[in-house]
N, C-alpha and C positions, 0 to 999 in steps of 0.2 A: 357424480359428474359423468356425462354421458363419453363415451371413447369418439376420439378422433386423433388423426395422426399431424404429428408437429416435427418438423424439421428445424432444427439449429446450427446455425453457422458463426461459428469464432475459431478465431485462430490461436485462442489458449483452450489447451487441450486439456488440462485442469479442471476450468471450469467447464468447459463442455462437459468432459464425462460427471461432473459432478451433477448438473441441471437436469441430464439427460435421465440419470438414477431417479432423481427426487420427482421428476415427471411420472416417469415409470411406476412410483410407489401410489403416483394419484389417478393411476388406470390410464395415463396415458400414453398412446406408441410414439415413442419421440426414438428420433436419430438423430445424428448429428456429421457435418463436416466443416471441417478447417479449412476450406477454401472455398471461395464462391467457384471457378467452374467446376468444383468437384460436387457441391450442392446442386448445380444445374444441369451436371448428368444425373444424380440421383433424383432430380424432378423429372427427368425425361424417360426414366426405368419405371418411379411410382409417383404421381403426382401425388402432396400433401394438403391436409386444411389450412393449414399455418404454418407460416417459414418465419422463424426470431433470427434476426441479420446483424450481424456485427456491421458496423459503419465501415472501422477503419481495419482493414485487413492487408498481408501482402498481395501482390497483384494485381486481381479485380478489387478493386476496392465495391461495399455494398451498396452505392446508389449509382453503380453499373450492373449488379447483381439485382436489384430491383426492379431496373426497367427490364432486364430481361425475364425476370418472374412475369411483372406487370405484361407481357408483349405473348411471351408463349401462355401461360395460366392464368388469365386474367381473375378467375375466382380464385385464386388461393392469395388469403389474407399476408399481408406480411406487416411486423412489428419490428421496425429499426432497432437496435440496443448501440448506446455508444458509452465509451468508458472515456472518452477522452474529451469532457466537459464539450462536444461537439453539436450542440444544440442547433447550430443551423444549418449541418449535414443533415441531420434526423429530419427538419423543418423543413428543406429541402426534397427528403425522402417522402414527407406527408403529400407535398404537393405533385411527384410523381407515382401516388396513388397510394402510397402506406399507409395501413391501417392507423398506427400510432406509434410510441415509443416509449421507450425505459432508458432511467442511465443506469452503466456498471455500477458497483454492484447490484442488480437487482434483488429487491425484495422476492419471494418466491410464494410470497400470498400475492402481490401484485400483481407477476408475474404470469399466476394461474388465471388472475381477474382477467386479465386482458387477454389471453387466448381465448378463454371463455367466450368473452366478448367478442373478440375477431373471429371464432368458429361461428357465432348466431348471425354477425352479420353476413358470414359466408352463406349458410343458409336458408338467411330469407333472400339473396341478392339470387341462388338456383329456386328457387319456387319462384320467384316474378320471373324470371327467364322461360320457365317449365311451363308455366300457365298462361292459356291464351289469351292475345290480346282483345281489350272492349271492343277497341277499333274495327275491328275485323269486318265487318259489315254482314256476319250473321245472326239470325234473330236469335 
């Protein structure tokens, strides 16, 4: 699995440090915070490939923590997780530009799939950006 960095944000701290380990074992740089603006200063020190967002947090809740991912890092993927059978906060989350979503508990072969996933699509969305346009009007 090729290394890229993955940010996690829940407010059980449990599972975070637990998700964050078993990432860690699969070569990936994952960190983690229990609040969304505490993830959104840690995006503004290091931006990540992929941010996994709890829905329902105290505070900002995540599909306020999303549009602001989506607004300042438009390339970095993010994957909603909700525990609180909240299917159409997450569906709500897709249509302000989320990758996809998990519910709590997530599987953590799943849960690789879909970073994976949301890293390649990160990747090819910088090389069509990186590369010039046909349009451009040189031969």
């Amino acid at each position: 699995m090729e290394e890229f960095s993955v940010l996690l944000v829940d407010d059980e701290e449990d599972f975070l440090r637990t998700i964050i380990k078993r990432l860690a074992k699969r070569g990936l740089k994952a960190q983690g915070a229990t609040r969304g603006e505490q993830a959104l200063a840690m995006l503004a020190e290091e931006p990540r490939d992929v941010v996994v967002l709890d829905v329902k947090m105290p505070g900002m809740d995540g599909l306020e923590v999303l549009k602001r991912i989506k607004a300042s890092w438009p390339s970095t993927e993010v994957i909603m997780l909700t525990g609180h059978a909240s299917i159409d906060a997450a569906m709500e989350g897709m249509g302000c530009g989320a990758f996809d979503y998990l519910m709590k508990p997530a599987d953590l072969e799943d849960l690789l799939y879909k970073l994976e996933d949301a890293y390649r699509k990160k990747c090819v969305n910088e090389r069509r950006q990186a590369s010039p346009s046909d349009n451009s009007g040189q031969p």
